[in-house]
Biotite code that builds the C-alpha atoms (Angstrom):
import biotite.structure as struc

atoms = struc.array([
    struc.Atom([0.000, 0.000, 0.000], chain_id="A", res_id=1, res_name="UNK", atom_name="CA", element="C"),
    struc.Atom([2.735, 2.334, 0.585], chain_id="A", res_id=2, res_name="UNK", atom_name="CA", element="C"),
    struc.Atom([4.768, 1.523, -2.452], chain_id="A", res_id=3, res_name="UNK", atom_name="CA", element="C"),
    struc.Atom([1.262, 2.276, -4.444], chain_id="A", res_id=4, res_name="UNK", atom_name="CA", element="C"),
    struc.Atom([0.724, 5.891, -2.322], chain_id="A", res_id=5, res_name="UNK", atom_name="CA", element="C"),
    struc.Atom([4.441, 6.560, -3.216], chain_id="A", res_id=6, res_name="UNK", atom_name="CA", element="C"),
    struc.Atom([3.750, 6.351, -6.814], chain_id="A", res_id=7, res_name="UNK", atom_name="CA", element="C"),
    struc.Atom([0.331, 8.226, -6.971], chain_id="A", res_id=8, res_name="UNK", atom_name="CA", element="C"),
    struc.Atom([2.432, 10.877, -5.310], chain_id="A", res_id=9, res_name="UNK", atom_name="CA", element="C"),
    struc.Atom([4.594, 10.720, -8.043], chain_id="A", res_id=10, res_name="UNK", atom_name="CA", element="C"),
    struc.Atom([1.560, 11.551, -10.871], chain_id="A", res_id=11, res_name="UNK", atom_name="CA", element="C"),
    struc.Atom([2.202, 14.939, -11.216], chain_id="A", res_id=12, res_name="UNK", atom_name="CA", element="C"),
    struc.Atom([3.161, 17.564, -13.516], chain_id="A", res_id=13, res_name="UNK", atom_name="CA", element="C"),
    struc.Atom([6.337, 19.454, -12.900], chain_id="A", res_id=14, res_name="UNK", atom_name="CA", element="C"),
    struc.Atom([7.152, 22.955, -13.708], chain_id="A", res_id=15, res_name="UNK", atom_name="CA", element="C"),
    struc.Atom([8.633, 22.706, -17.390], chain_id="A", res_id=16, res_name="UNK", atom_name="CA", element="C"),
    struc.Atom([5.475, 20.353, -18.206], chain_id="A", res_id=17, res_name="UNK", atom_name="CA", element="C"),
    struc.Atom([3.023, 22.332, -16.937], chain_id="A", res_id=18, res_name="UNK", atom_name="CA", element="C"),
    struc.Atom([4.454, 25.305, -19.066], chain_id="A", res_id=19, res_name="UNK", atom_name="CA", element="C"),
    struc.Atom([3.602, 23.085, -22.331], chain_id="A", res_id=20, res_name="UNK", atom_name="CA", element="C"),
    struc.Atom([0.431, 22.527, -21.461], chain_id="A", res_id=21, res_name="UNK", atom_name="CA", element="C"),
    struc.Atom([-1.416, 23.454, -23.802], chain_id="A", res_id=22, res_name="UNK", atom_name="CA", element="C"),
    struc.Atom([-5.626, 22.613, -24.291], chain_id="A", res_id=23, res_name="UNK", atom_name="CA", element="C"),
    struc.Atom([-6.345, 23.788, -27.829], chain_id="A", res_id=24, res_name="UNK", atom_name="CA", element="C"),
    struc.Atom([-10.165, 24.859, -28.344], chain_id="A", res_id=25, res_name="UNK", atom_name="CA", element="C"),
    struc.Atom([-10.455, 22.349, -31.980], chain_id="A", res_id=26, res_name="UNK", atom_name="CA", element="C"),
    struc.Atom([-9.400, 19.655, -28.924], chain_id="A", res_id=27, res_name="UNK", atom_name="CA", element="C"),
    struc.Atom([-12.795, 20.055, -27.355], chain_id="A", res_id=28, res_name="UNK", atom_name="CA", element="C"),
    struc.Atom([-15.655, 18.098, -27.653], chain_id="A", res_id=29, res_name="UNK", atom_name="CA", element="C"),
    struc.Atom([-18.467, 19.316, -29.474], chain_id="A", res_id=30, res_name="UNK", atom_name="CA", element="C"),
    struc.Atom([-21.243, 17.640, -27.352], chain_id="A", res_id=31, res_name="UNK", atom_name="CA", element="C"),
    struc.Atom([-22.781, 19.192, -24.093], chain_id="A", res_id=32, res_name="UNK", atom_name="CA", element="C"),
    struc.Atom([-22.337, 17.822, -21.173], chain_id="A", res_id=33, res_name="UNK", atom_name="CA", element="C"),
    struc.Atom([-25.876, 16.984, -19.570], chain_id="A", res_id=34, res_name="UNK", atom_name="CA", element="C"),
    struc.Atom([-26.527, 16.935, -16.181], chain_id="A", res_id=35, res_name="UNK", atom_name="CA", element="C"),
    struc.Atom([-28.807, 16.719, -13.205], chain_id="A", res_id=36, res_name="UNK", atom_name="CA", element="C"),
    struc.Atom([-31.006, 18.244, -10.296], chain_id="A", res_id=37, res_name="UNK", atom_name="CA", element="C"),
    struc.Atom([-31.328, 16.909, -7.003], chain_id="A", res_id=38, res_name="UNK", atom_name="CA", element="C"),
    struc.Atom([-34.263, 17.508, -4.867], chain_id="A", res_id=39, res_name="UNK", atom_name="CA", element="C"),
    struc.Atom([-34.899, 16.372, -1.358], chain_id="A", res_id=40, res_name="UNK", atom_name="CA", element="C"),
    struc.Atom([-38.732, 14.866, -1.309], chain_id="A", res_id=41, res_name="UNK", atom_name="CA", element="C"),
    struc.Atom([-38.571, 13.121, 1.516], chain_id="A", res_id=42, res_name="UNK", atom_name="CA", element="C"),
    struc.Atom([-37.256, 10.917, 4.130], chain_id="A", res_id=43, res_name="UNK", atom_name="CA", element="C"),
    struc.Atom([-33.917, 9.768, 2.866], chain_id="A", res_id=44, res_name="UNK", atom_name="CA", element="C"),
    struc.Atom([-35.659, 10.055, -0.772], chain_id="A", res_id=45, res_name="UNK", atom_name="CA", element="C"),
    struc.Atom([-34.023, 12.460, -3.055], chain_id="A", res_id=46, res_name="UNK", atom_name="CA", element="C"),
    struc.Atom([-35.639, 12.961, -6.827], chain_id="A", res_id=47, res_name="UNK", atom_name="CA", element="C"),
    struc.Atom([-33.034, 13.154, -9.346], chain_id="A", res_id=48, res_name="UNK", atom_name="CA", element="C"),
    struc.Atom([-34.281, 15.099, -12.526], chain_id="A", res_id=49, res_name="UNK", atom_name="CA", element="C"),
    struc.Atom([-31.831, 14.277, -15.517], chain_id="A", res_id=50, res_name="UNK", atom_name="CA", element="C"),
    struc.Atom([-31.454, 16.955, -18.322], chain_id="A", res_id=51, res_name="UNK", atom_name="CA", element="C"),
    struc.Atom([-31.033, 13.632, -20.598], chain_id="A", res_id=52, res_name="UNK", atom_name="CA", element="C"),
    struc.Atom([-33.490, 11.091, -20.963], chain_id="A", res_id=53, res_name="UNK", atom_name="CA", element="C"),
    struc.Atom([-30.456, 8.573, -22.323], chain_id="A", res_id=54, res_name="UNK", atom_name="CA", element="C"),
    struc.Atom([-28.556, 9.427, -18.903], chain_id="A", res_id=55, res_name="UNK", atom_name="CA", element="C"),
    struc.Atom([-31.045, 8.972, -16.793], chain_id="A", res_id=56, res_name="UNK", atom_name="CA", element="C"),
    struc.Atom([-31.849, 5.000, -18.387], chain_id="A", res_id=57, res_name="UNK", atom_name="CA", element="C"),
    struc.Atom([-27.865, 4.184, -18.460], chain_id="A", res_id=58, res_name="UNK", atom_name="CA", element="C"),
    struc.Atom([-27.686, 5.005, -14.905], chain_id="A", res_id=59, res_name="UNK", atom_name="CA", element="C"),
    struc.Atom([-30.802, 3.058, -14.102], chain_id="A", res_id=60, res_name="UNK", atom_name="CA", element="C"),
    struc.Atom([-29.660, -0.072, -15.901], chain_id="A", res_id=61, res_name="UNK", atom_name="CA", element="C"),
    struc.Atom([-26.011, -0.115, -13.804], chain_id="A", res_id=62, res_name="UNK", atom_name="CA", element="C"),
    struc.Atom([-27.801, -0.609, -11.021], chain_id="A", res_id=63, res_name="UNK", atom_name="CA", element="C"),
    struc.Atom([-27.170, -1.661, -8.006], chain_id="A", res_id=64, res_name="UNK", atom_name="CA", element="C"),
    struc.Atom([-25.510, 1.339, -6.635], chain_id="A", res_id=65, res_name="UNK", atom_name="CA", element="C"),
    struc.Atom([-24.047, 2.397, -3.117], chain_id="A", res_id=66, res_name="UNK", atom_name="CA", element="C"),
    struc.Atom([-22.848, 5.404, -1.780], chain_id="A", res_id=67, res_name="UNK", atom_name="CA", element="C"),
    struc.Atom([-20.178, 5.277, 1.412], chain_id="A", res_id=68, res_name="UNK", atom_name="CA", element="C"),
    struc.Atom([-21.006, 1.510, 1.931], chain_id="A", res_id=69, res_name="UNK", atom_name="CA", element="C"),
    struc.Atom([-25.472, 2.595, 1.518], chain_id="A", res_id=70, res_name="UNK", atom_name="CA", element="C"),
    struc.Atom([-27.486, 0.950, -0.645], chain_id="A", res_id=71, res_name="UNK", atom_name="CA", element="C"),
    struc.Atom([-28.886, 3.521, -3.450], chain_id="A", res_id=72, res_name="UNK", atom_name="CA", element="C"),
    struc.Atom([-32.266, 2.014, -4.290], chain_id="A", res_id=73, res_name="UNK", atom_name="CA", element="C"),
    struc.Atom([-32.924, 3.457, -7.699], chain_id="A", res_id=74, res_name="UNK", atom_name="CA", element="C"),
    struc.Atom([-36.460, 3.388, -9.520], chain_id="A", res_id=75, res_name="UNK", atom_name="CA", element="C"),
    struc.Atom([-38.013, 5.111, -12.920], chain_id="A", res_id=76, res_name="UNK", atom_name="CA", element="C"),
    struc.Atom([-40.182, 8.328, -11.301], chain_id="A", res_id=77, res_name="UNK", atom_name="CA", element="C"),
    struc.Atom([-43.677, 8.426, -12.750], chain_id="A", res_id=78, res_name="UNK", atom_name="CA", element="C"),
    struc.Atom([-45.047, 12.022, -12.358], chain_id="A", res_id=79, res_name="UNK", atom_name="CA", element="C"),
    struc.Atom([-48.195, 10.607, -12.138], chain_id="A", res_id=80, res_name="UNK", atom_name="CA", element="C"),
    struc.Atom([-48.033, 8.529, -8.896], chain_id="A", res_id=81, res_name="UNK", atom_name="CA", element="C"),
    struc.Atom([-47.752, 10.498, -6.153], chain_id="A", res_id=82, res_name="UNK", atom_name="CA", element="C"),
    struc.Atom([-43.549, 10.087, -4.456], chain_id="A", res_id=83, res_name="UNK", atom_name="CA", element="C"),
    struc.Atom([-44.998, 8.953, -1.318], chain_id="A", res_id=84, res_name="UNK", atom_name="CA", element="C"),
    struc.Atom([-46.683, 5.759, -3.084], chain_id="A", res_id=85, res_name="UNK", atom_name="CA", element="C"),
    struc.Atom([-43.322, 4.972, -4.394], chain_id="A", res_id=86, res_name="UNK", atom_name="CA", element="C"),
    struc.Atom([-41.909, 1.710, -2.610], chain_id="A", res_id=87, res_name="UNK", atom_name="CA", element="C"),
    struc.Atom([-38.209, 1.087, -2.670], chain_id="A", res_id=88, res_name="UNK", atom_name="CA", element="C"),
    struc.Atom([-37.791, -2.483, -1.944], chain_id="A", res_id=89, res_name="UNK", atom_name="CA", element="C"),
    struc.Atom([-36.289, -3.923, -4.982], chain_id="A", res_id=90, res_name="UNK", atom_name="CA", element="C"),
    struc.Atom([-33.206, -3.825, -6.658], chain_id="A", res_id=91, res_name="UNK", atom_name="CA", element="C"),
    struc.Atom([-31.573, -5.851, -9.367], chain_id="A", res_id=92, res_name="UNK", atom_name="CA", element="C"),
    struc.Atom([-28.474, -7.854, -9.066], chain_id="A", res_id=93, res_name="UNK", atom_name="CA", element="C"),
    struc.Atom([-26.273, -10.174, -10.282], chain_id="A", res_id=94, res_name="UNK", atom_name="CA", element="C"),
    struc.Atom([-26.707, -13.989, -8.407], chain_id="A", res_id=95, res_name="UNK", atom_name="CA", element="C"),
    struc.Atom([-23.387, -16.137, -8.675], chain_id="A", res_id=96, res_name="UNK", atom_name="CA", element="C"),
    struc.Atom([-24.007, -20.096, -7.863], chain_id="A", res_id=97, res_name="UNK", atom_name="CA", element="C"),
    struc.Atom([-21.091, -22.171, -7.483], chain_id="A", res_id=98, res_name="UNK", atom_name="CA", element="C"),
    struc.Atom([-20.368, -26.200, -7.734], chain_id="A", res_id=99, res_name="UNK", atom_name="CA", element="C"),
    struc.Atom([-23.649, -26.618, -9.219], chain_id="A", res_id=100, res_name="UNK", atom_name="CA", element="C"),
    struc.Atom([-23.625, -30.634, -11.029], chain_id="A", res_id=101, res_name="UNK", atom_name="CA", element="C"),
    struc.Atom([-22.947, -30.268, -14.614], chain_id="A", res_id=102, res_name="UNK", atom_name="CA", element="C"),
    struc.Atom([-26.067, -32.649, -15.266], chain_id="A", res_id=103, res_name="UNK", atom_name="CA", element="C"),
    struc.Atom([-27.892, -29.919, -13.166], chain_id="A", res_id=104, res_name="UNK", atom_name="CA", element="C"),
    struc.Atom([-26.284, -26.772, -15.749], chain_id="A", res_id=105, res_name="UNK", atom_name="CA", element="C"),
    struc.Atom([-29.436, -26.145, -17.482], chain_id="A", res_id=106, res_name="UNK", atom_name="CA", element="C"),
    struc.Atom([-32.297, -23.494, -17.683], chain_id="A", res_id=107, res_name="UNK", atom_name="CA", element="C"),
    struc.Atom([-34.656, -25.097, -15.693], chain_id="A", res_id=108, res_name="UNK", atom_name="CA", element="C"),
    struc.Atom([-32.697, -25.124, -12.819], chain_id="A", res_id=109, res_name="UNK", atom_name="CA", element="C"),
    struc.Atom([-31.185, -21.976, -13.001], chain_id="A", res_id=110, res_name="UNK", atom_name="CA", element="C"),
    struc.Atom([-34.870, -20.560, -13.323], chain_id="A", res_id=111, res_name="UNK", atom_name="CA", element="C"),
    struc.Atom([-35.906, -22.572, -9.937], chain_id="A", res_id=112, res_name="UNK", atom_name="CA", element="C"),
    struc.Atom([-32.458, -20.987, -8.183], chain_id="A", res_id=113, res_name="UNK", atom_name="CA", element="C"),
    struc.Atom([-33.396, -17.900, -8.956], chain_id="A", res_id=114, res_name="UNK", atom_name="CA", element="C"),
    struc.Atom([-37.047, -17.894, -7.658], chain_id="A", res_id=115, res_name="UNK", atom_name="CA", element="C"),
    struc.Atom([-35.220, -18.839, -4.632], chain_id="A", res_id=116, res_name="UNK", atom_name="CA", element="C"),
    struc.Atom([-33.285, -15.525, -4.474], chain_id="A", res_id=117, res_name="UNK", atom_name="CA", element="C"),
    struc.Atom([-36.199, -13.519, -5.312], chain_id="A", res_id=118, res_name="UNK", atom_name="CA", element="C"),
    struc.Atom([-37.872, -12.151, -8.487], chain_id="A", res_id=119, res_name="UNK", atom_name="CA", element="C"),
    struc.Atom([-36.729, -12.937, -11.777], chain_id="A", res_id=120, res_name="UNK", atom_name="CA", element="C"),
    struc.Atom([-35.552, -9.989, -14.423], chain_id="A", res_id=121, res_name="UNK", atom_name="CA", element="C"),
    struc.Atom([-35.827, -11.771, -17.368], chain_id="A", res_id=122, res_name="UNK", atom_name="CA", element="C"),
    struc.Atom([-32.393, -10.852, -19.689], chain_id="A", res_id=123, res_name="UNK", atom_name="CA", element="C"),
    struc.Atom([-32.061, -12.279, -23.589], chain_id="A", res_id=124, res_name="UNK", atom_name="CA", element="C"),
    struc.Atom([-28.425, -12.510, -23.839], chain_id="A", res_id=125, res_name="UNK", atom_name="CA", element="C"),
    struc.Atom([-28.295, -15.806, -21.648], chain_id="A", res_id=126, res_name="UNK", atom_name="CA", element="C"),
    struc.Atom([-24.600, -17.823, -23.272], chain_id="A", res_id=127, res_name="UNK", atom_name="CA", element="C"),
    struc.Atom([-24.400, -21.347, -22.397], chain_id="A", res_id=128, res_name="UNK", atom_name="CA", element="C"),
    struc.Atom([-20.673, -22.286, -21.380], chain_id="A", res_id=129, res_name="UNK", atom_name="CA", element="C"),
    struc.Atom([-18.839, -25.486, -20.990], chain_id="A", res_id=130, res_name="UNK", atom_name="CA", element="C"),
    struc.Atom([-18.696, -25.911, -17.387], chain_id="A", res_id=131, res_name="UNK", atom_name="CA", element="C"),
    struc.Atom([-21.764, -23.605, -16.702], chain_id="A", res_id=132, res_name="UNK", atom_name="CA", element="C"),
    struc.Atom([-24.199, -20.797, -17.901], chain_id="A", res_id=133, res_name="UNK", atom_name="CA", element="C"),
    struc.Atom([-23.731, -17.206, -18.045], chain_id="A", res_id=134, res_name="UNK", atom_name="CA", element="C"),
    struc.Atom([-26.116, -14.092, -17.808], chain_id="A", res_id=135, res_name="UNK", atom_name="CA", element="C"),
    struc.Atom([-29.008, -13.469, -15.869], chain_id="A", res_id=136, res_name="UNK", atom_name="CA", element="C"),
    struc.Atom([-32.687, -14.756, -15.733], chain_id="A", res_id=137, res_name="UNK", atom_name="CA", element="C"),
])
């Protein structure tokens, strides 16, 4: 850990590099950035209004997200239901089952594992390995 602070202390420019510097406007990217409101609505509910529809549904679909070791329970706001009625009890995630039988490496089993766990988000892209299946039901 030391030997890895040492070097980050290390990533810096010095004097005659910093003179060179140089960040030409053609450099710069065309696009806006987007971003974001935050509103407190409640108890330990904030609404986050994106600028960008697009944002808004790539940060949705990384979910699960934390913030200094929380949970961040995300869901798709409705302005038509009231925030109170809003229930934040589920979140999707990734289930990892190990030393499963290969005569037991099939769909239907994987299916009944994950009613186990919870509800199922159904996802296409579902690759059958050697040795085991990948992706998510």
């Amino acid at each position: 850990m030391d030997n890895l602070a040492e070097h980050w202390q290390k990533l810096s420019l010095n004097d005659r590099e910093d003179e060179n510097l140089e960040l030409p406007e053609e450099n710069s990217s065309n696009e806006s950035v987007k971003g974001f409101e935050v509103r407190r609505v409640g108890d330990h509910v904030l609404l986050f209004v994106f600028d960008n529809k697009e944002e808004a549904e790539k940060i949705l679909s990384n979910a699960p997200w934390s913030f200094d070791k929380h949970l961040v329970v995300l869901q798709w706001y409705d302005k038509e239901v009231p925030i109170k009625a809003l229930e934040f009890s589920k979140i999707p995630i990734w289930v990892q089952v190990h030393d499963i039988p290969m005569r037991f490496l099939n769909r239907k089993v994987v299916e009944d594992l994950c009613e186990v766990v919870g509800s199922v988000c159904r996802v296409d892209d579902v690759n059958e390995m050697d040795g085991g299946m990948e992706g998510a039901l």
